[in-house]
C-alpha positions as CSV (number, residue, x, y, z in Angstrom):
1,X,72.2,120.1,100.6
2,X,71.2,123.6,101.4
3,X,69.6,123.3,104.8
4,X,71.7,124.2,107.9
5,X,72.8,121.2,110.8
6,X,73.6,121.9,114.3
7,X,74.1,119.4,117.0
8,X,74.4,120.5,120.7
9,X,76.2,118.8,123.1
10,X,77.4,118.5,126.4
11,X,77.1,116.2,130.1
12,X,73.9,115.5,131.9
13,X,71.8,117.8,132.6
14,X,73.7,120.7,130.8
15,X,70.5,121.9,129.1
16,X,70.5,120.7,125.8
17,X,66.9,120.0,125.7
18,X,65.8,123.7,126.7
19,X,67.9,125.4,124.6
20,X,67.1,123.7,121.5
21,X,63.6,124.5,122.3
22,X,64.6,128.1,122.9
23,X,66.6,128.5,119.3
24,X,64.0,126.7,117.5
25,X,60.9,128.8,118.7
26,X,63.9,132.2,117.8
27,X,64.6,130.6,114.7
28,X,60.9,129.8,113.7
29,X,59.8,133.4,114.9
30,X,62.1,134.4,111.7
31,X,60.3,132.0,109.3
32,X,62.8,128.9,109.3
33,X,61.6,125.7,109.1
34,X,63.3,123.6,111.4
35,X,63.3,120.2,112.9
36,X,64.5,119.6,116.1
37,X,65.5,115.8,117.2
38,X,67.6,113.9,119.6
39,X,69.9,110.9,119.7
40,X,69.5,108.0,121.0
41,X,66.0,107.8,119.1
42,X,64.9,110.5,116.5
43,X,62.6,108.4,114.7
44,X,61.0,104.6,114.9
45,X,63.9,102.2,114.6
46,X,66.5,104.9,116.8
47,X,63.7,104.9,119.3
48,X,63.5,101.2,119.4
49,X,67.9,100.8,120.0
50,X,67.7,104.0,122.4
51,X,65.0,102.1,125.0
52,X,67.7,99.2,124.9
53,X,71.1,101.4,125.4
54,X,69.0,103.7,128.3
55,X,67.7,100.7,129.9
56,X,71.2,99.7,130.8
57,X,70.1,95.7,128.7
58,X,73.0,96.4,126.2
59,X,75.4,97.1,129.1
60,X,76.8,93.6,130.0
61,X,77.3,93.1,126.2
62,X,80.8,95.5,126.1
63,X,81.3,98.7,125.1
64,X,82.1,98.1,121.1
65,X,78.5,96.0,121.3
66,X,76.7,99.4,122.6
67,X,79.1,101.5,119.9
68,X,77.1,99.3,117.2
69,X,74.0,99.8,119.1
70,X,74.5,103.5,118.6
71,X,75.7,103.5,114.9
72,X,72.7,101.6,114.3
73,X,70.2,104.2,115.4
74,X,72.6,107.2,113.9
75,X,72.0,105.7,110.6
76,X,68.2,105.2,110.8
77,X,68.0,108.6,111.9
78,X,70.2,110.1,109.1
79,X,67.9,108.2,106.8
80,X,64.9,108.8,108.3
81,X,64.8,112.6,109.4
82,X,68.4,114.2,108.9
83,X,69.3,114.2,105.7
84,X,65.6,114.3,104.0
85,X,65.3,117.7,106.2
86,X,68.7,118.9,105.0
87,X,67.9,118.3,101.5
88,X,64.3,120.1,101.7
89,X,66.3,123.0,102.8
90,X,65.1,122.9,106.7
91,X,67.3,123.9,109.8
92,X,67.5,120.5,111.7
93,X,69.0,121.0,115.6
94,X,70.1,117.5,116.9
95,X,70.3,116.6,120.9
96,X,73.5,114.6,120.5
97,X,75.3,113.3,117.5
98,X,78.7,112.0,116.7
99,X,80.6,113.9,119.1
100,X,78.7,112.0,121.5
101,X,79.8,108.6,120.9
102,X,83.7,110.2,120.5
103,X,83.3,111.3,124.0
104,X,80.8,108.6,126.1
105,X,82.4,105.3,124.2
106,X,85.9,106.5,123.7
107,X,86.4,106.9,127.1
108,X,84.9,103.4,127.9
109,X,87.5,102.1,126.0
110,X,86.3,101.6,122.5
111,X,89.6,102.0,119.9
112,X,90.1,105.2,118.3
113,X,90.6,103.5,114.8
114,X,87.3,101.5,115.6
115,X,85.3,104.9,116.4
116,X,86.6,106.3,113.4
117,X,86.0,103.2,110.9
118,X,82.4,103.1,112.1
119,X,81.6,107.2,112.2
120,X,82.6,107.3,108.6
121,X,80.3,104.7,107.4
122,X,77.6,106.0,109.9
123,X,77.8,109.2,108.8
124,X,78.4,109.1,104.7
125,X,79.8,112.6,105.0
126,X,77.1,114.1,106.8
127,X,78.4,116.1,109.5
128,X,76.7,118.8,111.9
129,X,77.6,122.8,110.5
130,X,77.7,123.9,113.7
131,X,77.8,122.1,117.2
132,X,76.8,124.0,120.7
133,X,79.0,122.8,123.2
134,X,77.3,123.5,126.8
135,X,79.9,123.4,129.5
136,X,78.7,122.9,133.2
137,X,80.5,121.2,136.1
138,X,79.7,117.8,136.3
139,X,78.4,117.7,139.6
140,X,76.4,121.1,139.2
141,X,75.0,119.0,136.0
142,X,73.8,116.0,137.2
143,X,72.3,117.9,140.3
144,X,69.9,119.4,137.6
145,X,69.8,116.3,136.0
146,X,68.8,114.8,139.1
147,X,66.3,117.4,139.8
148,X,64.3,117.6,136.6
149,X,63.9,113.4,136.9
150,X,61.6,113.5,140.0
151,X,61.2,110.5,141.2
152,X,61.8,108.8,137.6
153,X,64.7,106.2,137.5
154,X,68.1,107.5,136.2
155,X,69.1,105.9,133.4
156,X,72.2,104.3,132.2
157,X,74.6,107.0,132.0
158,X,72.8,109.4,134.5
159,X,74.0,106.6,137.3
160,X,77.9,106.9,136.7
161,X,79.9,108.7,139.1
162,X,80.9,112.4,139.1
163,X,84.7,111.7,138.0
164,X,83.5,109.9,134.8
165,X,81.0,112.7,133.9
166,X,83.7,115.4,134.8
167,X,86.2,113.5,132.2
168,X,83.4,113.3,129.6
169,X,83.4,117.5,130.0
170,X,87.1,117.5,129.4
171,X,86.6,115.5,126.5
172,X,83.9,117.6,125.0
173,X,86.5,120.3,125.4
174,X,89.3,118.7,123.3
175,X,86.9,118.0,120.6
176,X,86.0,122.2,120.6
177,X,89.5,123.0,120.9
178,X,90.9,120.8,118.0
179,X,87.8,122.0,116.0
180,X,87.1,126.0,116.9
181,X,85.2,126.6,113.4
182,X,82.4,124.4,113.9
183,X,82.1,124.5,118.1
184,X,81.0,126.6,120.1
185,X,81.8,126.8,124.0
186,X,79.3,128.5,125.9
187,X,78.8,128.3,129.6
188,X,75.6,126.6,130.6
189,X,76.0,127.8,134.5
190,X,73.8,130.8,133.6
191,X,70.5,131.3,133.2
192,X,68.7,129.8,130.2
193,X,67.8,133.0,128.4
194,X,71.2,134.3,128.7
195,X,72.3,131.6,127.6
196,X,69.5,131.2,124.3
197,X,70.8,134.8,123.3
198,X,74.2,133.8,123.2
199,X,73.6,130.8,121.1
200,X,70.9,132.3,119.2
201,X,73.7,135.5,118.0
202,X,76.0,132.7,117.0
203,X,73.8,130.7,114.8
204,X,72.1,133.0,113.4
205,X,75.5,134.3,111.9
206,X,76.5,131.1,111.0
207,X,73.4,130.5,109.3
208,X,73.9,133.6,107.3
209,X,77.7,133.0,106.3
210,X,76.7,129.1,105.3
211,X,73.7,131.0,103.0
212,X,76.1,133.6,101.4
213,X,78.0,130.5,100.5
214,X,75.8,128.3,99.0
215,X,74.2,131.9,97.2
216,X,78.1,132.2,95.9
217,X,78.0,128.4,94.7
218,X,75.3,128.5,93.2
219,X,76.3,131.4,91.1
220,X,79.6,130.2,89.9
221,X,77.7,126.9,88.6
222,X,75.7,129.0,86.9
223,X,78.3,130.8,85.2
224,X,79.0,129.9,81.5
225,X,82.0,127.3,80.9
226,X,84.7,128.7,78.3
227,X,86.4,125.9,76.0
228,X,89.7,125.0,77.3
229,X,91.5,125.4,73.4
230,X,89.6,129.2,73.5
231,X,90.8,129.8,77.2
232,X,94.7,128.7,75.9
233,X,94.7,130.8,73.0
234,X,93.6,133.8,74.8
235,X,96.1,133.2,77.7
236,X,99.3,132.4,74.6
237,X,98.7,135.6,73.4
């Protein structure tokens, strides 16, 4: 696939939604196509699973029931808008993605070995080039969180308690440390435009470096095959 995948992640109300906006309009000023989408939902049947997990309705049925509930959507949305934009060569930026579900059901208890069965059928090999870690306190976060809601009902995960959010942080953390060449920690306490340029820089490097790449691929398949029997003889003498 020659388009470019980066996921952004992070607790409530750490700003994913805005600064996906903010790279896409950067990212769009320079000509790239992109798609942005989010998870739970991202396109008819994900939208349909993620008004049953927000809702709380899939609560009562365990947390392996609402991991299902999850990998469900993923895969609709990998079929429905991922991969097509991928493979049409389009920038796709995903609010949440498999990180996620490491992070919000692992700590509720779902088995490692479970997680990891169903993420590699979900996903088919399809994971994120780059993924945008925003780190914020957990209490600073869902005070935004609360904020931008009005008078809106919190949702299912928005209602948990500060320790749990603050645990799902550290978690997001681990996952950056154990893989630094595809996260990226940035701090989400400033403000959003210092924040877009940091992210912006970073991406747009990336972008670059996964281009050169695929330029360098696409060369060597291109370059003529010699016969194995001709390549012996040359290297015996």
């Amino acid at each position: 696939m020659t388009g470019f995948f980066v996921t952004f992640e992070g607790g409530e109300g750490s700003g994913k939604t805005t600064q996906i906006g903010l790279l896409a309009d950067t990212l769009r000023a320079r000509g790239t196509d992109v798609v942005a989408t989010r998870e739970p939902g991202g396109s008819p049947g994900a939208d349909a699973i993620r008004h049953i997990i927000l809702s709380g309705a899939a609560e009562a049925l365990g947390p392996e029931a609402e991991t299902m509930l999850f990998a469900a959507a993923r895969i609709d949305h990998i079929a429905a808008v991922i991969r097509p934009a991928l493979e049409a060569g389009q920038t796709v930026l995903c609010d949440r993605f498999h990180d996620s579900t490491r992070v919000y059901q692992g700590l509720a208890g779902v088995d490692t070995g479970m997680l990891d069965t169903i993420e590699a059928a979900t996903l088919d090999g399809l994971y994120p080039d780059m993924t945008v870690i925003l780190d914020i306190p957990a209490a600073e976060g869902l005070k935004r969180a609360t904020a931008r809601r009005g008078q809106e009902t919190a949702d299912r995960f928005e209602r948990e308690g500060v320790a749990l959010h603050e645990a799902r942080r550290e978690a997001f953390l681990k996952i950056a440390a154990a893989e630094p060449g595809r996260c990226l920690v940035v701090d989400a306490a400033r403000p959003p435009d210092e924040i877009a340029k940091e992210i912006a820089f970073h991406v747009l490097d990336a972008m670059e470096r996964h281009r050169l790449a695929q330029v360098g691929r696409n060369v060597a398949s291109a370059l003529p095959v010699k016969p194995a029997a001709a390549t012996a003889a040359k290297a015996a003498s």
